[in-house]
N, C-alpha and C positions, 0 to 999 in steps of 0.2 A: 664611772670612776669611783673606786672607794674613799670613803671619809679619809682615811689618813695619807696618802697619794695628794687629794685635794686640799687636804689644810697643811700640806706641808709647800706646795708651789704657791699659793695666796700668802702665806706666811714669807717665804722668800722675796715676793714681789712686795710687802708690807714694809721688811726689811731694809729694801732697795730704796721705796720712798723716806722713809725714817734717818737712813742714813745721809741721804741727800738734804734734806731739808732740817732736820734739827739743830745739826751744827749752827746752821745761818739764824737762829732765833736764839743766839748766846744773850744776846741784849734784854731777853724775853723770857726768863727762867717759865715763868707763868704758861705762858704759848710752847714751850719746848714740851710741859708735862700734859699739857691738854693735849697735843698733839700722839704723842707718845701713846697716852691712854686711849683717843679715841683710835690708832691703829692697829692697837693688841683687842678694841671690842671688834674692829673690823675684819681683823684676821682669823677674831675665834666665831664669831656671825655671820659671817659669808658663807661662807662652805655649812656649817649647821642647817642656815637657812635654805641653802638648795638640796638638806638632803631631810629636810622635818618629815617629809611623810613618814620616812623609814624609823627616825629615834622620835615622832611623837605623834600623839593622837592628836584629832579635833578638841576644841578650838586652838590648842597651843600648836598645834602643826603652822596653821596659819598663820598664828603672832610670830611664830621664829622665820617666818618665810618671810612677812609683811621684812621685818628687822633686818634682814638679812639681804633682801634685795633693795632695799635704802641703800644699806651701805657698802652694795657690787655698785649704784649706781654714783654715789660718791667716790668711790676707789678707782673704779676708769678714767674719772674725770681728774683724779689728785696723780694720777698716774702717768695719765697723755700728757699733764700741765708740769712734774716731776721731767720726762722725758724731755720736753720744748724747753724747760730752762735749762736743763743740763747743755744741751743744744745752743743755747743763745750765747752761756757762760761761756763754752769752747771756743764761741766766733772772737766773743769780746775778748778773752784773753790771749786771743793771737794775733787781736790786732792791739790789744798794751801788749804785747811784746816787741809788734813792727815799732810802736812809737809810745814807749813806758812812760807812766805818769798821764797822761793826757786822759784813762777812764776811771772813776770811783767805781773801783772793784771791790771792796768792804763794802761800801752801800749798795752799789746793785746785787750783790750776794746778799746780802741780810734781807733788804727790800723783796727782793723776789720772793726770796724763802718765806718769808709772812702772807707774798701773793696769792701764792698758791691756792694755800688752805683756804683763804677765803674765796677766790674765783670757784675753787672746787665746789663749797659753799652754797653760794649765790647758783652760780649752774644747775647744779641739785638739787635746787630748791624753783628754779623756773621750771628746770625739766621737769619736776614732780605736779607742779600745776599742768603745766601743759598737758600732762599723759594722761592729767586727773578729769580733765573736763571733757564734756561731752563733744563727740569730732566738728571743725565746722564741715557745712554744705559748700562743695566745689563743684562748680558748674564748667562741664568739656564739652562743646560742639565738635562733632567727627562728620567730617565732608566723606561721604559717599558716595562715588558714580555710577549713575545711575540709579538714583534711589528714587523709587516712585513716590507720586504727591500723597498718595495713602498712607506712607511711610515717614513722610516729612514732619519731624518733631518728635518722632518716637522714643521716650524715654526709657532709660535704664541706671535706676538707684542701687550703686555698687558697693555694697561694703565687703569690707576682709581683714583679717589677720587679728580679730577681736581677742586671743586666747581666753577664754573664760574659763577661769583658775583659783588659783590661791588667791590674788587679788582684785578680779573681775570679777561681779558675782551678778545677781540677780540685777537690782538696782542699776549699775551702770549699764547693761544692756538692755532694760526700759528704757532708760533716757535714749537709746543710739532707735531703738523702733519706733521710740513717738517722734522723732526729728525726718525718720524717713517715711513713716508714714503724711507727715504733715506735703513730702513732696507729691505725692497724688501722679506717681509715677506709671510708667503701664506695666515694665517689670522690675522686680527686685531681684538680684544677682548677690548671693555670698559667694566669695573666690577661697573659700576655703582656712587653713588657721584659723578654726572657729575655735576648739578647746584645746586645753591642757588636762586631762582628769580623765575619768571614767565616768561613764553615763552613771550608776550609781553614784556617782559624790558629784554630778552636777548638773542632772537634769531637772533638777528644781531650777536653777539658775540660766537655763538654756532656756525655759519653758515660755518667757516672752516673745520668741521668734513667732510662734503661732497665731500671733496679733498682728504680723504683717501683711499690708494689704496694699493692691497696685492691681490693672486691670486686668492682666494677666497672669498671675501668681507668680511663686516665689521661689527660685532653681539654685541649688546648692551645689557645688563642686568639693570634693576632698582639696585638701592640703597634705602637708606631711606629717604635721600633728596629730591630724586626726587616725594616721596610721600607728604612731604612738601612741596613744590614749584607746586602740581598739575602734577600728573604721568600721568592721561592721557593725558591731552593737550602736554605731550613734548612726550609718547611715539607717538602721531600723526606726533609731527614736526621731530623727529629725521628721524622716515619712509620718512617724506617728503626728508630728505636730502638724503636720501638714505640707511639708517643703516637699517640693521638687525635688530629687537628686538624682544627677545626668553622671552615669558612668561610662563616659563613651558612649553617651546617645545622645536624641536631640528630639528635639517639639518642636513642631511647625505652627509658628500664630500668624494670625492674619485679622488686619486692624477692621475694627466693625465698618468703616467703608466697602469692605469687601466681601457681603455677606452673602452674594452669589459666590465667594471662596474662588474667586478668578484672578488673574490678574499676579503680581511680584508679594508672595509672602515672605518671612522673616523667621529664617531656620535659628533658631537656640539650639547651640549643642556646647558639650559641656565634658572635659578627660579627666580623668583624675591624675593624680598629682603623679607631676614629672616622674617621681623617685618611687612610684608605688607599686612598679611593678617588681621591685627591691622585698618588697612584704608581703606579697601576695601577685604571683604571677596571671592569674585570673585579672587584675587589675592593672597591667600594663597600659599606661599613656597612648593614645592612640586616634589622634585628629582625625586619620580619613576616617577610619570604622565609628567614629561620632555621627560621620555625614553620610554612611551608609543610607540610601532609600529615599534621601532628602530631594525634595525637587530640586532640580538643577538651576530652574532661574528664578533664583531668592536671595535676598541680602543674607550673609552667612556670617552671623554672630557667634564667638569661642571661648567661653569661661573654662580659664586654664590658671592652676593657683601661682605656676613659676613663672616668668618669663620669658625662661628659655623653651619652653614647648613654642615659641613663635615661629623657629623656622621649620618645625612641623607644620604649623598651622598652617602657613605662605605656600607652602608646596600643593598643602591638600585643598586653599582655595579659600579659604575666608579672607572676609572684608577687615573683620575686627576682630581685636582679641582683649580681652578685660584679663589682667592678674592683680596677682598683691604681693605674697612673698615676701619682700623685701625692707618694708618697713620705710622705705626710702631712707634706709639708713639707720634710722629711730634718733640717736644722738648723735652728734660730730664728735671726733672726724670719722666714727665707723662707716659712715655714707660713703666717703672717699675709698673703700675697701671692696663695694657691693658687685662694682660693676668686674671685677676680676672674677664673680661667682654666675651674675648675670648679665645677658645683652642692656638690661636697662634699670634704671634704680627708681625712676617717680615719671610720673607723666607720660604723654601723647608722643609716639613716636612712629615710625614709620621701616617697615622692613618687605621690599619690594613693594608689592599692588596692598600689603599690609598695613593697617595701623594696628599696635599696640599700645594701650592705656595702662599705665602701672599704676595701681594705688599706692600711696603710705602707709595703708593699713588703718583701721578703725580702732582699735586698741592699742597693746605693747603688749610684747615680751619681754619676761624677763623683769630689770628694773621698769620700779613705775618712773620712769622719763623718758622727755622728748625732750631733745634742744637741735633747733634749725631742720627739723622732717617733722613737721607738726602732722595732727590723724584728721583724717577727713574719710566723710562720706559721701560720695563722688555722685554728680547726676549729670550722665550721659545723652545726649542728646543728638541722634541723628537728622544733619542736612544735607540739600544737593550740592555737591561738587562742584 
């Protein structure tokens, strides 16, 4: 979308809040102009800040991105909370109308209107912590039938949806490898949404992933990002660092128990992303030709970045399926949205003889907040059924 397309619906929807909310802070000359001023910097830094690469260079690209995606992430939230009162206001004044006089309808107007701002606030500012810190460790047990005793306890350290960007850089994705490294996993699984950028502006900042270490290495699947930001030039670099990356293929491991190689191995395969055969038809999604060659009697593990490849996968026979996608929403109430795009939004679930495990994602997109789908970096753990 062009600059001026974009600052003119942000501006609209600025509009919308302002006119809502100002009047009820007459008591507040003070709070009316603070408010006023902070949504004229909101409606001219938003839309700037999602379009800085284009109107500026480094380092200022990223100071107007940093500015800019602050306050998208404050505006959704003064926005959803704008809309819930108007909402609340309508209930309440048709029922003083069933029975007038009986609500303070001057002070719950006024009251709310000073609400707002601050819930938006406080929100904004937990979300920003949340999104800022490094993911916790969530530990999932997935029952497999039939899982052999060689098999029992096999870990899989999953992260996803990191975007390493404008404000993920180097540094935060240190902290996300030395937390999974410290889990002493057997493999490591990225489900894809790893960057925002191009391999030039950010393979300095990706270069920590080749510090990751598990008994088995490290298997990478695209996303849909990485098809915007140019998937082949980073699946080259990720190879260069050392990653795995399964495009519609798969690796056969099998646990040092088994080093006469007999016995129930553990096929890894891995599609790329739902939509990517949108951008390159060579790169069509596609679970069974993952599991081409695979032995047949093997636990069938599927790094798939969306979701929705699940009822691909169930048909073609896997046990399990890891995604991310989704963010688990990132903030409310967008969570409540996810599942009209996806079969599942966070967590362990089940689709036929399938489970599906969704992450929340490792990172954010977009604004730096999380509020109620906090990031986690997931350690999977196969038992018997």
């Amino acid at each position: 979308m062009n600059f001026l397309p974009l600052a003119l619906v942000t501006a609209l929807l600025h509009v919308y809040i302002g006119a809502r909310l100002v009047p009820g802070l007459g008591a507040w000359p003070t709070g009316q102009w603070l408010l006023m001023a902070g949504l004229a910097l909101s409606a001219l830094l938003m839309p700037l800040g999602l379009m800085a690469g284009r109107v500026a260079k480094q380092p200022l690209a990223d100071v107007l991105t940093w500015v800019g995606l602050l306050f998208m992430g404050l505006f959704s939230s003064m926005l959803v909370l704008t809309l819930a009162r108007d909402a609340a206001l309508l209930l309440l004044w048709l029922a003083d109308l069933a029975a007038p006089g009986h609500l303070p309808m001057a002070w719950l107007h006024s009251t709310s209107a000073e609400a707002v701002p601050l819930l938006g606030v406080v929100i904004t500012v937990l979300g920003f912590l949340n999104a800022r810190r490094t993911a916790a460790i969530v530990k999932v047990d997935v029952p497999i039938k039939g899982l052999p005793p060689a098999l029992q306890g096999f870990t899989v350290a999953q992260i996803s949806d990191i975007h390493v960007g404008p404000t993920i850089k180097e540094a935060y994705l240190r902290r996300i490898v030395d937390k999974v490294n410290a889990q002493n996993a057997d493999v490591v699984a990225i489900t894809g949404d790893l960057v925002d950028g191009k391999v030039s502006e950010l393979a300095a900042h990706v270069a920590p992933l080749a510090d990751l270490t598990s008994r088995h290495g490290t298997y990478f699947v695209t996303g849909n990002h990485e098809y915007y930001s140019g998937a082949h030039a980073w699946i080259d670099e990720l190879r260069r660092l050392g990653l795995t990356v399964l495009l519609n293929q798969h690796v056969v491991i099998r646990p040092p128990a088994e080093a006469a190689l007999s016995g129930m191995p553990l096929v890894l395969a891995g599609v790329t992303d739902y939509s990517a055969g949108h951008f390159d038809p060579a790169h069509r999604s596609d679970p069974e030709q993952a599991l081409r060659g695979a032995p047949l009697n093997a636990v069938r593990v599927l790094l798939a970045h969306q979701p929705r490849s699940a009822a691909a996968a169930a048909k073609a026979g896997f046990d399990l399926q890891l995604s991310g996608h989704t963010h688990g929403g990132q903030f409310y109430p967008w969570n409540l949205f996810v599942r009209f795009q996806q079969p599942f939004t966070a967590g362990l679930h089940k689709l036929q003889n399938l489970w599906v495990y969704t992450s929340r994602g490792t990172g954010y997109w977009g604004p730096p907040k999380r509020f109620g789908a906090p990031s986690e970096i997931t350690v999977l753990r196969l038992v018997a059924a």
